[in-house]
N, C-alpha and C positions, 0 to 999 in steps of 0.2 A: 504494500500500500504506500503511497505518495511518492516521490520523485528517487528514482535509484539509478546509479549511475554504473555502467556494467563494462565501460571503459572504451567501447565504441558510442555511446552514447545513453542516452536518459529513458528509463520506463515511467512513464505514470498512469498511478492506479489511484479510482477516489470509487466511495460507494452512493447510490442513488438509487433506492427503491421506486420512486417515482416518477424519475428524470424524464424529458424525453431527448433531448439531447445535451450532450457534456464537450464545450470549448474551452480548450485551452489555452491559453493569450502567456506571450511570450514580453518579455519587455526588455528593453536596451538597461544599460550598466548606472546609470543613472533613477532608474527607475518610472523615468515621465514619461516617457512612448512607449505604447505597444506596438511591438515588431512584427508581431506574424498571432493567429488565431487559427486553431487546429481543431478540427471535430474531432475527439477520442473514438479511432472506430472499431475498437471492439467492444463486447461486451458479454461476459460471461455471468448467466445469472445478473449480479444487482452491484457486481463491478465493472465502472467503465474502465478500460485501460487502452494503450497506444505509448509506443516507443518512436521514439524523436530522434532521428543519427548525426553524429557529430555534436551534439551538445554537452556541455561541461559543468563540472561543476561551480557553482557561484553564479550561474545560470538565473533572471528572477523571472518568476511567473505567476499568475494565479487562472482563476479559472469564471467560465459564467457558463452557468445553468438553466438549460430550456423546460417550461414543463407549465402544469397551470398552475394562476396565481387564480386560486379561491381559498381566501382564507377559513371561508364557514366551514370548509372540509378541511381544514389543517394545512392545505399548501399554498407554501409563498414563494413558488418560482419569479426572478425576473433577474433577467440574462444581461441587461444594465448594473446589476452591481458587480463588481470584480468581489471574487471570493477567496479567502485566506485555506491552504488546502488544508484538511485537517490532520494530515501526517506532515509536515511543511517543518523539516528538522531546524530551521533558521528563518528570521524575520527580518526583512530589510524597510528603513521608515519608521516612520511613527503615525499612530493613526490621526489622524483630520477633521476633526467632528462640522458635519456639513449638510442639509438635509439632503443631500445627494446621497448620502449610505442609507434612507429610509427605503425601504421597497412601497410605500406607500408614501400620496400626498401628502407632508405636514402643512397644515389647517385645514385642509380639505373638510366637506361635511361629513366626509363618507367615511372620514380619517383610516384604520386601519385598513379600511374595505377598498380605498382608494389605491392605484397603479403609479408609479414616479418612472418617467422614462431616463432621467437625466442618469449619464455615465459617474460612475461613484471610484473609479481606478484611479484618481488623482490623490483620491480622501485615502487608503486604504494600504495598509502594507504587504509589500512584495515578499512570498514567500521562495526561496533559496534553493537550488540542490547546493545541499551539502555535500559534505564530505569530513565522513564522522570516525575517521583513520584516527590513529593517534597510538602513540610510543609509548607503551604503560610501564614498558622495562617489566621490574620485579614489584611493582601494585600488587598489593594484595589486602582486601578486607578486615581490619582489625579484628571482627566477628567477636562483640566485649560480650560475655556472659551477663545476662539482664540480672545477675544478682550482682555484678559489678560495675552497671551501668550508673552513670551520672549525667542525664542531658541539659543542653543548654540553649534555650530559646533565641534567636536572635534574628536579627535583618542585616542584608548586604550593608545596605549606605548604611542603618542605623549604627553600625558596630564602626563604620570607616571613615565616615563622613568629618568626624573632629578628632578624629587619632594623630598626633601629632609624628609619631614614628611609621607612618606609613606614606608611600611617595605621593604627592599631591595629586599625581595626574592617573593614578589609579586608586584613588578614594571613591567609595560608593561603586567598586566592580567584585568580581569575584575573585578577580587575582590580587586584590589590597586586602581581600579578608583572608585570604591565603599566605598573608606576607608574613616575614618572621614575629614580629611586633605582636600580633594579635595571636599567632601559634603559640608563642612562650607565654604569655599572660592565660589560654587555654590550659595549656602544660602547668603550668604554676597551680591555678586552682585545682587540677584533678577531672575535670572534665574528659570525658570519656565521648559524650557525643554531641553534634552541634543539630541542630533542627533549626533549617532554613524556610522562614517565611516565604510563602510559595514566590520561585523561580520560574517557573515555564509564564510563556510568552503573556500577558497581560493587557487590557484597555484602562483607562483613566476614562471615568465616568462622564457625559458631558455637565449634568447640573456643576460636577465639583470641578474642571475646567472655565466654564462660565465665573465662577469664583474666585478662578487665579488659584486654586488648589490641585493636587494630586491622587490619585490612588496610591497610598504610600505603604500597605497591609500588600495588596497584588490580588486581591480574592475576586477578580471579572477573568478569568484563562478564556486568553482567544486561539490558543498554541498550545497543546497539551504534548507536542515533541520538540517545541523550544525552546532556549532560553531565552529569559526578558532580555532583549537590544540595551536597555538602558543601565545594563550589570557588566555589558560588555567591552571593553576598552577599544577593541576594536574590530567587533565584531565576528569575533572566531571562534567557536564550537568548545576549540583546544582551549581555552582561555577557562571555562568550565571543568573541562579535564583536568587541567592542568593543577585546579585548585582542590580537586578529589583527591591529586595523589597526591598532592604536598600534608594536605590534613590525613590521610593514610601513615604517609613517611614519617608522623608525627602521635601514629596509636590512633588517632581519631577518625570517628565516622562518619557520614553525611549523611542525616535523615532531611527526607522534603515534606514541608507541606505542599498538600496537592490539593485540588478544587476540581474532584470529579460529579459533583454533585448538580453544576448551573453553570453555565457561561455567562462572556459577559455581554452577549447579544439581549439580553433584559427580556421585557415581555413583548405583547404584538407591538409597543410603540416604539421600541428599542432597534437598531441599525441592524442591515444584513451585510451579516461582514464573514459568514463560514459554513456553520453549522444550517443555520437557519434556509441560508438558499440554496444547500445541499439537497435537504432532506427535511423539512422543517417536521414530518407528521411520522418519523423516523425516529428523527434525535430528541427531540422533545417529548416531556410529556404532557397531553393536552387535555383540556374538560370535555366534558358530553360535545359532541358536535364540529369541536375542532380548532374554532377562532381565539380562543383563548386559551390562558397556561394555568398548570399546577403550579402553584406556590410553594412548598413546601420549604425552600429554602430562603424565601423574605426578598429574594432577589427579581423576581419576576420570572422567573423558567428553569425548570427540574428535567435533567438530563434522565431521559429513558432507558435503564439500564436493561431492564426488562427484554428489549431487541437484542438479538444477538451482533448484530453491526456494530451498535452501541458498544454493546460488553467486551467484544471485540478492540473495539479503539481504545480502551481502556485500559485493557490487559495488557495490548501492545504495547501503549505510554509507559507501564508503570515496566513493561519488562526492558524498552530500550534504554530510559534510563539507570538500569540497573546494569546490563549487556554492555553495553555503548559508553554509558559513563561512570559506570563503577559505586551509583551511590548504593547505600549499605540498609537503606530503609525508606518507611513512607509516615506521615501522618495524616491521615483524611478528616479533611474541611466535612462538616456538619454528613456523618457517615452513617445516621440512620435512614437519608434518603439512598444509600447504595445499598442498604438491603430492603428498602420498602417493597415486596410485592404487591399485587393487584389486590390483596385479601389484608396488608398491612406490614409493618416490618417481620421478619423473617428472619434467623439466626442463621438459616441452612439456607436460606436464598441462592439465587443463580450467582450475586458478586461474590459471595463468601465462597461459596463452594468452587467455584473459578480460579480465586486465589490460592486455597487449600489445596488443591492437586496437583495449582504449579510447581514444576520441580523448580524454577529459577526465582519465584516469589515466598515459596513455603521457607526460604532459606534466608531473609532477611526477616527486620525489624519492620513493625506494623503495628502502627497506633492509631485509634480513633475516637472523633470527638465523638463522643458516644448520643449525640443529641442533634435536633432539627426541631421547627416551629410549628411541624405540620403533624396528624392526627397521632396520638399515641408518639410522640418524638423523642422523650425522653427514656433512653435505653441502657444507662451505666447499670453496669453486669452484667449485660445481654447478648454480650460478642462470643462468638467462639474464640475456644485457643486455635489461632497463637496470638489472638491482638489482645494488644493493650490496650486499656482505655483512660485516658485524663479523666481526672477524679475529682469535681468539682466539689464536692462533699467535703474532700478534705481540703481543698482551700477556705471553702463556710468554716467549716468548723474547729479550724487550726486558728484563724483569724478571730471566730468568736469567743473562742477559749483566752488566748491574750486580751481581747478587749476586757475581758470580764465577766463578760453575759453569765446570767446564773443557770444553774444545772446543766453544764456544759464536761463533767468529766466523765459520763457515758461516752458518746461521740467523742469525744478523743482519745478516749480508751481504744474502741474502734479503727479509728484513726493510723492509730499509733503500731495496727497491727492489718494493716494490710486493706482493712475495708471487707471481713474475708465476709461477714452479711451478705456485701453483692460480687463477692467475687470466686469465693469457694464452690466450687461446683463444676461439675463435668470436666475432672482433674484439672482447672485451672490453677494458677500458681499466684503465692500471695505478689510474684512481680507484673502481674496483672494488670495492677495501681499505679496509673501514672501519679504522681503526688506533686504537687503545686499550691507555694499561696500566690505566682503571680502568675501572669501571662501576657501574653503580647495584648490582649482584649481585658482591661480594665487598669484599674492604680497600680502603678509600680512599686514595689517596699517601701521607697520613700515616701511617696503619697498616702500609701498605706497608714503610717504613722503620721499624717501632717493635715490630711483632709477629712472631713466628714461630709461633704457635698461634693460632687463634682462639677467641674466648671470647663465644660466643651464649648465654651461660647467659643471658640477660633473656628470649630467646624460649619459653622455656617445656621445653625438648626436650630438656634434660640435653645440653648442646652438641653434639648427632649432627648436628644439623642444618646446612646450611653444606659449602662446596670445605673441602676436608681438609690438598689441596697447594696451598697460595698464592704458594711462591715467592720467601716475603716475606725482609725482614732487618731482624732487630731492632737494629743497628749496634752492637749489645757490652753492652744492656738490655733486658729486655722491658716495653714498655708506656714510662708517661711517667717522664722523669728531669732532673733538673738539672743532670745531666753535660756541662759547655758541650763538652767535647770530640767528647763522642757528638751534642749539638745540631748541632751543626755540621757534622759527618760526613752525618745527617739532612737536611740543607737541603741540602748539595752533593747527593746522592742523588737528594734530589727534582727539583733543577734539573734533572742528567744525566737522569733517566728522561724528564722534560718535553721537555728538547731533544733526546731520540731521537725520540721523537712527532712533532713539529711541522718536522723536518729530515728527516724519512722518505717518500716518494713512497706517492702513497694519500690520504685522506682523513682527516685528523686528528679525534679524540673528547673531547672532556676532561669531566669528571665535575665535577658543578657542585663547588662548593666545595673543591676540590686547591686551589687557585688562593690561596686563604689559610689552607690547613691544618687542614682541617676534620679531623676524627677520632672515629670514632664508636665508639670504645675494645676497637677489636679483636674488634667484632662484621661479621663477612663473610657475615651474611645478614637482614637490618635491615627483612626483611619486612613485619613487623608492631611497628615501633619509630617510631608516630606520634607524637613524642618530642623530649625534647635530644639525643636519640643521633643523632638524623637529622636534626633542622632547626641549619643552619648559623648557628654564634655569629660573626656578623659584627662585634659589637664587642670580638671577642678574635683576628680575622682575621689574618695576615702580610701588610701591604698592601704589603712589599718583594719578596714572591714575587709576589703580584699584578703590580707593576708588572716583573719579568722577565720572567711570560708574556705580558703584552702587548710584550715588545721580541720576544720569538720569533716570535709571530704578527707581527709587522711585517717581524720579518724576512725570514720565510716569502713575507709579502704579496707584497715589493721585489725578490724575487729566483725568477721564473719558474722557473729551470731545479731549482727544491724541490720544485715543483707540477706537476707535468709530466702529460699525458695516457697520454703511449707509454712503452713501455715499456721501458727503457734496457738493452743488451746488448754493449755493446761494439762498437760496430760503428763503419767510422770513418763519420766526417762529409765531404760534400763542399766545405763551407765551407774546412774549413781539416785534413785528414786525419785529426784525434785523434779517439780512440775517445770518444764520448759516457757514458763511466762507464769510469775507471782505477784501481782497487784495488791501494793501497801499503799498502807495510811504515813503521814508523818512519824506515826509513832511506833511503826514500825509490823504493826497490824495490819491482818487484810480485811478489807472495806467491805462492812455487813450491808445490805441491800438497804439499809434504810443509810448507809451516805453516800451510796451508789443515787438515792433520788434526793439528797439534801441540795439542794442551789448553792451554798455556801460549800460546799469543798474543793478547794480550791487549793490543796498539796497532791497530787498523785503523782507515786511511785510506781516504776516495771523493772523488775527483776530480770532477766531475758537470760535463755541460754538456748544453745543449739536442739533443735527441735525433738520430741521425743519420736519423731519416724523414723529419723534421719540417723546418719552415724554422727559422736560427738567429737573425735577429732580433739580433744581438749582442749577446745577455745577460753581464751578468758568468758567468765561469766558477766556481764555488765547489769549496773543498776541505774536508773534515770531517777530523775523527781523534774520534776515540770509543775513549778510554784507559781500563782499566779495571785498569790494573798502576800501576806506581810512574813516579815523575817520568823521563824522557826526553827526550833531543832528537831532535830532525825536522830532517829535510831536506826542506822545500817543492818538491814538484813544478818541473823547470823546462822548464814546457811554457807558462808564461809569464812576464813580464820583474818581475814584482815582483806581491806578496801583500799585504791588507791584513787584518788577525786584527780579524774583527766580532763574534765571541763567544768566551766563554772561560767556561766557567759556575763556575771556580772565583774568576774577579771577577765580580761579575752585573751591576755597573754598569758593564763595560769598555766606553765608544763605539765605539773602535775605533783603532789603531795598526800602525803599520807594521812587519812581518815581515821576517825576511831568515836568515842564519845564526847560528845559537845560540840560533834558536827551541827553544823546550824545551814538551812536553806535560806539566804537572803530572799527578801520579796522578789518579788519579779524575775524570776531566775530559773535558769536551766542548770542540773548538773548532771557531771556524768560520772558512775564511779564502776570502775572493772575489777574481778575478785582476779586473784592468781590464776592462771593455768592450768588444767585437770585438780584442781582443790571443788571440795563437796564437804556438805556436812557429813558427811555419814563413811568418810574416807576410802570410800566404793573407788577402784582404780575407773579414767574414763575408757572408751576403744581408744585399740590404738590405731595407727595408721594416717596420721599426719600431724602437722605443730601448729602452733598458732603463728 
């Protein structure tokens, strides 16, 4: 399928269930004239294809499509728009917003039912034969064990944009975020994987051009085999590659988000730029009748996975970038519309089951937002293994536990052990849980501590726009202050929220720039904020917060029984009889049901050790307290002979120190203490068969 170059020259293949005829339009090096226009003449079944001789790659072209325009029946043929191919491995241009890309009159009375003859190839970008070669030498997939996984959420420009040690004129590409600069600052924290805000080929929305703004998130894919032109320094495929294997050669791996869900051709009033004048009653999914779209994703049009055509370009996307470019994973954009069947979402559906048998997909990393706006949408715990799912739960409830909220140490108990309520089941694994308090969609850490309203007025929307309940806490100001008292409050804050994350079973997420205080001043929906708001001021950074989360992530690393696959229930072990997860009170007591429903408990203690299914390898045993009341003393567990306190997040540089009686849990405070080595009360030898 799409443009292949076979060394005599170019095949192209595009699919049209309903076409009646499929032209080819060839265009010169500059992209303003079309050169030559080809009927594609064969056609096998519901693919047009024809091979082109002598033509090379770097070649641009697109296509127009013959067929009827009735939209009451779902088709929007018209062979005046040039159309983007939908395997089109490269994009050349940038789109044009003009009512020349409507297939319909704009004002007309008739509006969508209306015909536009005007030629739209001026407006519209040139799709590429490429040439997707490339020297991988000795690449090879990190492939990090999801109990040793650490990912890290980020954007091209946001991460590049104000990095001072990155070369200016590759800021905001894929090879600046590949540069040394941003790889050692990776390496430093422990970061194991990077998750790129969707890269394939994207639109800028026209309301938020009319504004002088951007698509700055990328969630409209007009290219689900390209990269975005605007990542690329100059244009070349290799420049992508290039930047896989550098974060390879450096342990790391590249997971995408991806937007298989909706394109960014919107609803009937939205441009034909691909999809739409392919096959509109194909790729789409449509209501009774045909003229109009499912919604399910808030965007105006729900990609029909259902067709096997569909299912097809999809599977192909996610395998060429895999084949082709070597990334190591995917995360799906609002993913209960890729399993919605005709009867409702669907666990064994055709996408699932697709991906499952792949031998080249079953072997990566796969995440999904486990949610969509449309009937029955909210799905966390609903995926089959082997996805993951972002665990929104645990950002609520990690967040409301620091805030204070009362009766909140059920749900973080919860929490703190994988989620395994929605996740246990059909041998899934407690790393299941993707775990996040932030994300690319809502406050940042910072904000987190700094606002209790959010304030999107930049995006245009009279602030409607944007989560309404964040959770957040402005620690005694809104917004920024000098108040060392309240700064301070702030910093412990952030640490606690960090080191619930990164000490909670699951797979830990952190949001690029938390890490030195990034803050994009209280805007929690920074969509279209290709800006200071979003690109991280690295030489205004906290590089003392930085350097805590890389001691948590190590500490995570060193200490197995954090990381754990199973899922921890109390059960005892045969090692040495204690229950592999013992929940105490301050006093050292475990918590009778009635302070399991008190609102005011607000010390809990977990005991953690390596799981009672599992072998125990004689891990240090570890103990938490996660305080969120005033200063107290603890009674350290004596299920073993002596404690060592490795963290304390209200000292952040504490090494480490020896515990005993008149340990005390400062307010607001996380600690963490490890027993020795194969030590147990009851002096039971543990297995053997590895060290800590």
């Amino acid at each position: 399928m799409g443009a292949s170059f076979d060394g005599e020259g170019v095949n192209f293949a595009v699919f049209s269930a309903h076409a009646e005829k499929v032209e080819l339009c060839l265009f010169s090096s500059d992209g303003r004239k079309e050169t030559a226009r080809i009927s594609l003449p064969e056609r096998d079944g519901d693919i047009w294809h024809g091979h082109v001789g002598g033509l090379m790659p770097g070649a641009l072209y697109g296509f127009r499509v013959h067929g009827p325009y009735a939209p009451e029946q779902g088709h929007r043929f018209n062979p005046h728009k040039l159309l983007i191919d939908p395997y089109a491995r490269a994009l050349e241009g940038r789109l044009k917003w003009s009512d020349a890309l409507m297939g319909y009159k704009v004002g007309s009375p008739r509006a969508d039912m209306s015909y536009d003859t005007r030629d739209s190839a001026f407006a519209v970008p040139k799709s590429v034969v490429a040439d997707p070669s490339f020297i991988w030498g000795d690449d090879a997939p990190p492939r990090v064990p999801l109990t040793e996984t650490v990912i890290y959420e980020t954007h091209v420009r946001g991460m590049t944009m104000l990095h001072p040690a990155v070369d200016k004129g590759l800021r905001g590409t894929f090879l600046g975020l590949a540069s040394d600069a941003v790889l050692d600052h990776l390496v430093r924290l422990g970061i194991t994987t990077v998750e790129l805000l969707p890269v394939q080929a994207f639109a800028d929305e026209r309301f938020l051009v009319a504004k002088g703004l951007r698509n700055y998130w990328g969630y409209q894919t007009i290219g689900f085999f390209a990269p975005e032109p605007r990542y690329l320094a100059k244009g070349q495929l290799r420049e992508f590659q290039s930047m896989v294997r550098r974060f390879h050669a450096a342990g790391i791996e590249v997971i995408l988000d991806v937007v298989y869900n909706h394109t960014g051709e919107g609803d009937e009033f939205g441009p034909t730029l691909c999809f739409r004048g392919f096959d509109n009653a194909s790729y789409y999914r449509l209501l009774h009748g045909g003229r109009h779209y499912v919604n399910d994703t808030g965007t105006g049009n729900t990609l029909n996975l259902t067709h096997p055509m569909v299912l097809r370009m999809v599977m192909d996307s996610l395998r060429y970038w895999v084949e082709v470019c070597h990334v190591d994973g995917f995360r799906f954009d609002l993913a209960t519309v890729l399993g919605r069947e005709a009867h409702g979402f669907d666990a064994n559906g055709g996408f699932f089951d697709a991906i499952r048998q792949d031998p080249v997909l079953a072997r990566v990393k796969l995440i999904a937002e486990p949610w969509d706006i449309g009937p029955g949408g909210y799905q966390l715990g609903g995926y089959p293994h082997p996805f993951l799912e972002w665990n929104d739960r645990f950002r609520d409830g990690v967040r409301r536990w620091w805030r204070g909220d009362a009766g909140m140490a059920p749900d973080l108990a919860k929490r703190l052990l994988g989620s395994a309520e929605r996740f246990d089941h059909h041998g899934r694994a407690a790393t299941s849980s993707v775990n996040f308090v932030t994300a690319h969609d809502g406050f940042t850490l910072q904000d987190v501590v700094s606002f209790t309203l959010k304030r999107n007025w930049a995006n245009g929307e009279e602030n409607r726009d944007g989560h309404h309940e964040n959770h957040s806490d402005n620690m005694g100001a809104e917004g920024p202050t000098d108040d060392p008292v309240i700064l301070a409050a702030r910093a412990l804050r952030k640490r606690n929220l960090l080191a619930t994350l990164i000490l909670a079973q699951g797979v830990p997420m952190l949001l690029a720039g938390d890490e030195v205080g990034h803050t994009q001043g209280g805007n929690n929906n920074a969509y279209a904020q290709d800006n200071a708001t979003t690109w991280i001021d690295w030489a205004a950074g906290d590089a003392g917060l930085a350097a805590f989360v890389a001691r948590l992530v190590a500490l995570r690393r060193s200490h197995p029984v954090l990381r754990q696959r199973r899922f921890l229930h109390a059960r005892p072990r045969a090692a040495d009889g204690l229950p592999d997860v013992i929940w105490r009170r301050a006093d050292g007591q475990c918590p009778t049901p009635a302070d399991w429903h008190d609102p005011s408990f607000r010390c809990l203690g977990v005991e953690l050790r390596m799981a009672a299914e599992g072998p125990d390898h004689g891990h240090h045993a570890v103990y938490a307290v996660f305080n969120t009341g005033p200063d107290c003393v603890l009674r350290l567990p004596d299920t073993a002979p002596a404690w060592e306190l490795v963290l304390d997040t209200t000292r952040p540089d504490l090494s480490g120190e020896a515990a005993g009686p008149g340990t005390r849990a400062p307010a607001q405070s996380v600690l963490v203490f490890r027993a020795p080595a194969q030590s147990n009360a009851y002096g039971a030898k543990p297995s053997t068969g590895g060290t800590s």
